[in-house]
BATILUM-102986 format. One record per residue (C-alpha): x, y, z. Coordinates in steps of 0.25 Angstrom, whole numbers, padded with zeros to 4 digits, always signed. Each point is the difference from the previous one (the first is absolute). Last residue first. Example, Ala and Ser with C-alpha at 12.3 -4.5 7.8 and 13.67 -1.06 7.14 Angstrom:
+0055-0004+0029 -0006-0014+0002 
//
This chain:
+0369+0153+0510 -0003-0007-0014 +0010-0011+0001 -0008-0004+0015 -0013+0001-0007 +0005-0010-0011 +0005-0010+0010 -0014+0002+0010 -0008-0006-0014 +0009-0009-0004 -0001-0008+0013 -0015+0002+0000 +0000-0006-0014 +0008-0011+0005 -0010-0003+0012 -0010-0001-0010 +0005-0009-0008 +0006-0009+0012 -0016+0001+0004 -0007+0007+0012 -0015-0003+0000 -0007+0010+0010 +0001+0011-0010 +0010-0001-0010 +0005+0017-0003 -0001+0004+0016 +0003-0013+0006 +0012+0000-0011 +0003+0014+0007 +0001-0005+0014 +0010-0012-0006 +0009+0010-0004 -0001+0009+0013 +0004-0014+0009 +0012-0002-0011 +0003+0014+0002 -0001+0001+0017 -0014+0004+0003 -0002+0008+0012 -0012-0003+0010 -0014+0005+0004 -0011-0009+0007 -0013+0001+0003 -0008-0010+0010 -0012-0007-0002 -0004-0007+0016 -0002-0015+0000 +0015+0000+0007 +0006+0004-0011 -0009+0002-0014 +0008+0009-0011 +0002+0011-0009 +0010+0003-0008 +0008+0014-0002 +0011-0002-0008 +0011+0012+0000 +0009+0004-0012 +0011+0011+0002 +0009+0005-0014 -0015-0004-0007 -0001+0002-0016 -0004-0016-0001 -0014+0004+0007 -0005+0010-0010 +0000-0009-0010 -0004-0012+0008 -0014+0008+0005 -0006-0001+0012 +0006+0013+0006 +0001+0007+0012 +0010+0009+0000 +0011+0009+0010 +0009+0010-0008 +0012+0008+0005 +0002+0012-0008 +0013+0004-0012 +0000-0014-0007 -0012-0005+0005 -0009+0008-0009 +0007-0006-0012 -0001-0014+0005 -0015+0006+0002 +0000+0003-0014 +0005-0015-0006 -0009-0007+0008 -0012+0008-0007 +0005-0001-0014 +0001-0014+0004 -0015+0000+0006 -0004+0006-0014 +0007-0010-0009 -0007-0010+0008 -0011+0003+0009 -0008+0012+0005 -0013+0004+0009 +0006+0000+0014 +0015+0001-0001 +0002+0012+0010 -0003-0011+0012 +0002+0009+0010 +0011+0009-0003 +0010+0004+0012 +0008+0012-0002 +0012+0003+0008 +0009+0013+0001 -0010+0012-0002 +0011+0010-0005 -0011+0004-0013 +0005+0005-0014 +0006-0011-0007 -0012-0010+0007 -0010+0009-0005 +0002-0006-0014 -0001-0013+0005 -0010+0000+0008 -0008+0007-0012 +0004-0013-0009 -0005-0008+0010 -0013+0009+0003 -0002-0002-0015 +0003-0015+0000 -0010+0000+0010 -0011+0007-0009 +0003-0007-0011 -0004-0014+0007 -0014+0005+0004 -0003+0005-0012 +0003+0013-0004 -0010+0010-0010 -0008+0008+0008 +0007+0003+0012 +0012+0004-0007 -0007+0012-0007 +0001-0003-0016 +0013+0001-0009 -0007-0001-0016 +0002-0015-0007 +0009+0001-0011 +0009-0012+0006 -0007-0006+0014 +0005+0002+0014 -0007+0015-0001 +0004+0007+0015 -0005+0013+0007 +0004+0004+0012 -0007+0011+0008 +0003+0011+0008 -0008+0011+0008 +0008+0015+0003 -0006+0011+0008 +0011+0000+0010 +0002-0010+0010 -0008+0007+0013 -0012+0002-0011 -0002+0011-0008 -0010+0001-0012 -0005-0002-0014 +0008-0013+0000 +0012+0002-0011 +0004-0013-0007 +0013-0008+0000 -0001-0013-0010 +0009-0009+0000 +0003-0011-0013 +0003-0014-0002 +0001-0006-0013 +0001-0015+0000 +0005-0009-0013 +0004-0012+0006 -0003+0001+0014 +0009-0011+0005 +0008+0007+0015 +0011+0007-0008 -0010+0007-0009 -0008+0004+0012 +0014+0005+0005 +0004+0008-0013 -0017+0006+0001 +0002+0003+0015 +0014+0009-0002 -0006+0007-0011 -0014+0002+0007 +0012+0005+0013 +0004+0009-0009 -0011+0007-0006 -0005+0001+0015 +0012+0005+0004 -0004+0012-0008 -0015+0002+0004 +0002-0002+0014 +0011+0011-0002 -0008+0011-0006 -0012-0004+0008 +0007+0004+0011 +0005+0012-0004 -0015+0002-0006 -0006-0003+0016 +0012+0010+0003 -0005+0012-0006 -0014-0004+0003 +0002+0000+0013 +0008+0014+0001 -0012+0006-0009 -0010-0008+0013 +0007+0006+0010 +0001+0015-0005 -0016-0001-0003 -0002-0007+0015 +0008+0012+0007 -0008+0010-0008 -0014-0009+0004 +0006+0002+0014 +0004+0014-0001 -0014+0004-0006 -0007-0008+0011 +0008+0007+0009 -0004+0014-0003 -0013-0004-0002 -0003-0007+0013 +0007+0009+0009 -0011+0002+0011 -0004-0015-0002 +0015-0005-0002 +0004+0010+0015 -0011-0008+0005 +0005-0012-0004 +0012+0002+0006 -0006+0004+0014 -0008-0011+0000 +0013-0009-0002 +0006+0008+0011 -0012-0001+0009 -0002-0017-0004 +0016-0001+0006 -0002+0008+0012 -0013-0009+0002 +0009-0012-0001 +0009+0005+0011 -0011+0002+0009 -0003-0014-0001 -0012-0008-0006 -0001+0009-0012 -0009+0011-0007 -0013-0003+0004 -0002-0010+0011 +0013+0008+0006 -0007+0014+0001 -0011-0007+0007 +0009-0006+0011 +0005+0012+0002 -0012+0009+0002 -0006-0011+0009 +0013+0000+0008 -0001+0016+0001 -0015+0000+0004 +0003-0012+0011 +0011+0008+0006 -0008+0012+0000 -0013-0008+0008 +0011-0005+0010 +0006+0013+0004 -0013+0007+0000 -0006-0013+0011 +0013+0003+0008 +0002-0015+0010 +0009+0005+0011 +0014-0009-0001 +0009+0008+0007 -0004+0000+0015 -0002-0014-0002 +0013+0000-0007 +0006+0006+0014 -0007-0008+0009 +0005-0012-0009 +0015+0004+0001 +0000+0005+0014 -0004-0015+0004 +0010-0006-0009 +0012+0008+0008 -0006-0004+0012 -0001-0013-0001 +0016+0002-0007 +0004+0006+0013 -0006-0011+0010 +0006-0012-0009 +0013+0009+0000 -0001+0002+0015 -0005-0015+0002 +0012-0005-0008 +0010+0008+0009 -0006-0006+0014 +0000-0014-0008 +0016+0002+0001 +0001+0007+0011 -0004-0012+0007 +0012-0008+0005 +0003+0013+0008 -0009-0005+0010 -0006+0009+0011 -0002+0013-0009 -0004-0008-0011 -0013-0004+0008 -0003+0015+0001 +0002+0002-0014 -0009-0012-0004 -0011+0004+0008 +0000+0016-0007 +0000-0007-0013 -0012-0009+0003 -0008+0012+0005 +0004+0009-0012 -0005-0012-0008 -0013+0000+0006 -0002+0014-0001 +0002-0001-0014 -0009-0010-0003 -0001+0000-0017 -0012-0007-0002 -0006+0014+0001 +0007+0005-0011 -0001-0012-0010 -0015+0001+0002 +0000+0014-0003 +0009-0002-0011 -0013-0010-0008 -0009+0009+0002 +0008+0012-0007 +0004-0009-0010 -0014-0004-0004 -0003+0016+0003 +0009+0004-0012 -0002-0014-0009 -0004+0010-0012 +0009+0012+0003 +0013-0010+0001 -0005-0007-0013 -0001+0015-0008 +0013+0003+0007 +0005-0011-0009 -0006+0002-0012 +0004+0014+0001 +0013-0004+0000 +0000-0011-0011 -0008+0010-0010 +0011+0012+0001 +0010-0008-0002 +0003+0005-0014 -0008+0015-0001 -0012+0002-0007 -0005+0015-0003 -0014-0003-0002 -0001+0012-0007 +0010-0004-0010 -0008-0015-0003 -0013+0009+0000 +0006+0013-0009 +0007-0011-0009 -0014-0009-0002 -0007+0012-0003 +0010+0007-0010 +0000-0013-0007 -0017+0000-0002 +0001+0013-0003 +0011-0004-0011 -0010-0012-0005 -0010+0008-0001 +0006+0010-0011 +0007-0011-0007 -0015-0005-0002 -0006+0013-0005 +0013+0000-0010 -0004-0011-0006 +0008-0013+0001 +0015-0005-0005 +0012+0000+0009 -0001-0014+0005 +0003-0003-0014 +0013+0010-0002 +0005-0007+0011 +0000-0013-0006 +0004+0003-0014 +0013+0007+0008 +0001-0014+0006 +0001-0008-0012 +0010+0011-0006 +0007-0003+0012 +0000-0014-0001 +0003+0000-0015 +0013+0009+0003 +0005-0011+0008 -0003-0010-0009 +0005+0008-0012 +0014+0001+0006 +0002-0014+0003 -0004-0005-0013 +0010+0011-0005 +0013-0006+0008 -0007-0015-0003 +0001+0003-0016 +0012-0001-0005 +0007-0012+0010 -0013-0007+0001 +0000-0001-0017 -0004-0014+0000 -0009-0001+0014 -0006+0011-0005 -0004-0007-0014 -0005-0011+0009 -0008+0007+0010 -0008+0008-0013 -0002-0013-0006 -0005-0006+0014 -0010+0010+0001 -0007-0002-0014 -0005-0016+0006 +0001-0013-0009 +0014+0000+0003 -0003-0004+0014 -0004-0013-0005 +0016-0004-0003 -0002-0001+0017 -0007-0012-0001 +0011-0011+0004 +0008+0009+0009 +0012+0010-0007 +0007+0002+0015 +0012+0013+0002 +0009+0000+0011 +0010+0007+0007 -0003+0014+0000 -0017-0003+0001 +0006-0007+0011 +0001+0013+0010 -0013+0008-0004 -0008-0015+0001 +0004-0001+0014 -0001+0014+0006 -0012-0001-0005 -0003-0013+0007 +0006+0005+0012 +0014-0002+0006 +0004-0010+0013 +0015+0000+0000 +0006-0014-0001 +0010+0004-0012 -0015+0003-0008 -0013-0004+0007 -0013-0003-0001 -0011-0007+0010 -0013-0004-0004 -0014-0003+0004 -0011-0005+0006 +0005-0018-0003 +0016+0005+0002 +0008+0003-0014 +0013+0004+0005 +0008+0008-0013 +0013+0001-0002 +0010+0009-0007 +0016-0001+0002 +0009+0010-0007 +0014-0003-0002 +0010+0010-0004 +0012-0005+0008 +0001+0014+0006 -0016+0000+0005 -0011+0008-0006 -0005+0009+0006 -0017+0001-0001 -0003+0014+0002 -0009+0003-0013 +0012+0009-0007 +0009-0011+0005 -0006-0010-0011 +0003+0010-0010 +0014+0002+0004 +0002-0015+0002 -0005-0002-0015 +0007+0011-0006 +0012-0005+0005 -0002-0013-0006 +0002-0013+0007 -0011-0004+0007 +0000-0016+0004 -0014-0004+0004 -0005-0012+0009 -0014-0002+0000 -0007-0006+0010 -0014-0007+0003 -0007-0004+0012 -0013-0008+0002 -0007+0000+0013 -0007-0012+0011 +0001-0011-0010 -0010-0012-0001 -0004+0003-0014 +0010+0010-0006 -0003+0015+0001 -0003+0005-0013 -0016-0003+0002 -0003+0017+0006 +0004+0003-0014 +0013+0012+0001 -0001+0011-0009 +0015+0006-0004 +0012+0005+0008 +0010-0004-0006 +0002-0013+0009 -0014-0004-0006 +0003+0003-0014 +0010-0009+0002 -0006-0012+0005 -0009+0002-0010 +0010-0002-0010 +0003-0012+0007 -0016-0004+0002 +0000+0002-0016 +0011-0011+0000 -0009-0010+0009 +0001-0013-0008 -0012+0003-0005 +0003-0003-0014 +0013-0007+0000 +0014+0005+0001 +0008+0012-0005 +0008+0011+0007 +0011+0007-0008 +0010+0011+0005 +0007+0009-0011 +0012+0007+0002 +0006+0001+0015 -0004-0010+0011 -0013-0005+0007 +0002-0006+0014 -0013-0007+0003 -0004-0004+0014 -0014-0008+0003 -0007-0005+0010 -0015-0005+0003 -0004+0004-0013 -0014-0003-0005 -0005+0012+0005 +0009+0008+0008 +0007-0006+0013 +0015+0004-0003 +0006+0007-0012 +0013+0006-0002 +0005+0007-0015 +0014+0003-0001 +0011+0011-0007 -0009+0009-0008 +0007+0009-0006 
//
């Protein structure tokens, strides 16, 4: 779960530390106090958009940290699978440095990508925002629902149809590129056996092209290095140094002190000589051959053509030959193949049908059950006479998913017929849906936390109490983090947190703290009263948190 929650430098919020506990955590305070910036803050460290105005005015970076405890064995093996290791204790620590060009994520202080990321906190948490009840206007999300509740079912299958959806999309493809008239086929295999005698002919070899490149320069700069070692040459006065030698022994012959610098003048006088030798003998060597030269050029010019076409190194043009090669052997084959393609395809295609229907088969199935399970919670959460039904309809084709579409349909009213969700439910409906749809994933998922951002939109009295009461419910088997402004849902809090809104130092700052039950009471008589908190109201308040503590 969740452990804490630190914020420094983001928006309004110049720093704050949360350490949110077990059941159900509250936030309340007044509008644009900064509770959606919390949520945000979240978001953020999970990996979500960042504004380019959520560093705080005047601050170089914001920085924000999440500190998990994972407990379940599944959760550490899952979280492994992606290479993050989780330590003995079982705490996990995300954060994220949100500098002016960019940011910085990390998780145990080991920098990870934003994918990486997401795949490792979509095991830990789970955020409803304000507008996400909207996604059930969209088909898609139905299908993602209904596999989310029979996971366990159909994820083995899902699997299997995706991967035989990619080869079946890839036989489609090859099939393709095989249509066209037999005229055109025709060419197209001259054409091949053109470009394979050329690139055979030219019989590359690897280094060839930086050797020839290289004598190509010598040949080239032949009588510029030719001049250039004559000069050399006759700078070198050998008689000279033969001279000074010869002095320099008979002066060692009357001092000993000198055999010293006698030895240095023979080794100056051999190496003079050595290096004489040498340039005569490249002289000698390096005779300008006009055929030589006109060959070299010819087979560079045959490389570097070869590579224009078919790659910029002689192992690429390997590569192109093989592949020409192949599709040679298609051309000169083409029926043969085409025939155990569109077989191959056939086979594929009776294999997918077979397990699109398995997987129909068990969409449809827990489908009933989980319109059962939606229609009790709907039932829980004020809708007074709802039915509550789910469609599964056969698409007439494949897609990596199966060839399934899904669709709730819902009647809130008695003897009216169930219609599409999308055309019937108002804004309020819609977000008790999703509430009730939380709640029914929540026996099936092992995501740990959920945060609900202002989940009460819409709904009032008997309907926020129902509301309270199912996320008590949800709390009793997952962590839950939410922001609420109503009483109702309020008084249900095991951990309730303010967050107010103030002016120090002529700067708005935002802060978070944790309400004691006399500070929690008088936060929910805000909530029912308004800015004028009377005895009544504060009495109201205090019965109000009593009768949510008997009912846990």
């Amino acid at each position: 779960m969740l452990l804490e929650l630190q914020v420094k430098n983001l928006a309004l919020i110049e720093q704050a530390r949360i350490e949110f506990g077990e059941g159900l955590n509250i936030l309340t305070g007044e509008t644009g106090a900064g509770k959606s910036i919390l949520i945000g803050s979240v978001n953020m460290a999970l990996g979500g958009k960042v504004s380019r105005d959520s560093i705080r005015q005047g601050a170089e970076n914001a920085y924000i940290e999440l500190l998990f405890s994972v407990d379940s064995k599944e959760q550490r093996e899952a979280l492994e699978a992606l290479d993050i290791t989780v330590p003995e204790d079982g705490t996990l620590i995300l954060s994220r440095r949100i500098l002016p060009s960019r940011s910085i994520s990390r998780i145990n202080d080991e920098m990870v990508t934003a994918v990486k990321l997401k795949q490792a906190t979509s095991l830990l948490i789970d955020i409803h925002g304000q507008h996400e009840h909207q996604s059930l206007l969209h088909l898609h999300k139905h299908l993602e629902i209904l596999d989310a509740y029979c996971r366990t079912e159909a994820e083995s299958w899902k699997e299997k149809i995706a991967s035989e959806y990619r080869q079946y999309q890839a036989l489609e493809s090859r099939l393709s590129s095989m249509e066209g008239g037999l005229e055109e086929r025709l060419r197209e295999a001259d054409f091949c056996r053109f470009e394979i005698q050329s690139i055979e002919e030219a019989a590359l070899r690897e280094g060839e092209e930086e050797e020839l490149a290289a004598r190509y320069r010598k040949l080239s700069h032949a009588r510029r290095i030719a001049e250039e070692l004559s000069e050399a040459y006759q700078a070198l006065d050998t008689d000279a140094l033969s001279r000074a030698v010869r002095a320099v022994d008979q002066a060692a012959g009357y001092d000993p002190e000198l055999k010293g610098i006698r030895d240095q003048a023979y080794d100056v006088e051999s190496l003079v000589h050595d290096l004489a030798h040498g340039i005569q003998a490249y002289m000698a060597d390096c005779v300008f051959d006009p055929e030589e030269f006109r060959q070299i050029e010819e087979r560079l010019d045959t490389i570097h053509s070869i590579q224009s076409r078919y790659g910029n190194s002689v192992e690429a043009v390997f590569q192109a030959l093989e592949e020409k090669k192949k599709r040679l052997e298609e051309l000169e084959n083409f029926d043969q193949i085409r025939l155990g393609l569109e077989k191959e395809k056939a086979d594929l295609e009776k294999q997918l049908r077979k397990d699109c229907s398995r997987l129909t088969e068990i969409r449809s199935q827990a489908a009933a059950r989980l319109a059962e399970r939606m229609r009790e919670s709907l039932l829980d959460l004020n809708f007074l006479d709802v039915q509550f039904v789910m469609e599964v309809r056969q698409l007439d084709h494949f897609t990596s998913e199966g060839w399934d579409e899904a669709e709730f349909l819902i009647s809130t009213n008695p003897g009216e017929p169930v219609k599409p969700l999308r055309a019937v439910a108002s804004g309020g409906e819609l977000s008790r849906i999703m509430l009730a749809i939380k709640t029914v994933l929540a026996d099936t998922d092992q995501i740990p936390t959920l945060i609900f951002d202002e989940i009460d939109t819409g709904i009032s009295g008997r309907t926020a109490q129902k509301v309270s009461e199912k996320l008590k419910e949800i709390s009793r088997t997952h962590q839950v983090i939410c922001i609420t402004h109503l009483p109702q849902i309020a008084s249900m809090a095991d951990c309730h947190f303010e967050i107010e809104k103030s002016v120090r130092e002529g700067k708005t700052v935002t802060q978070i703290c944790r309400l004691g039950q006399e500070e929690s009471i008088r936060e929910l008589a805000r909530l029912l009263g308004g800015a004028q908190i009377t005895d009544a109201v504060l009495k109201n308040a205090r019965e109000m948190k009593e009768l949510a503590e008997r009912s846990k």
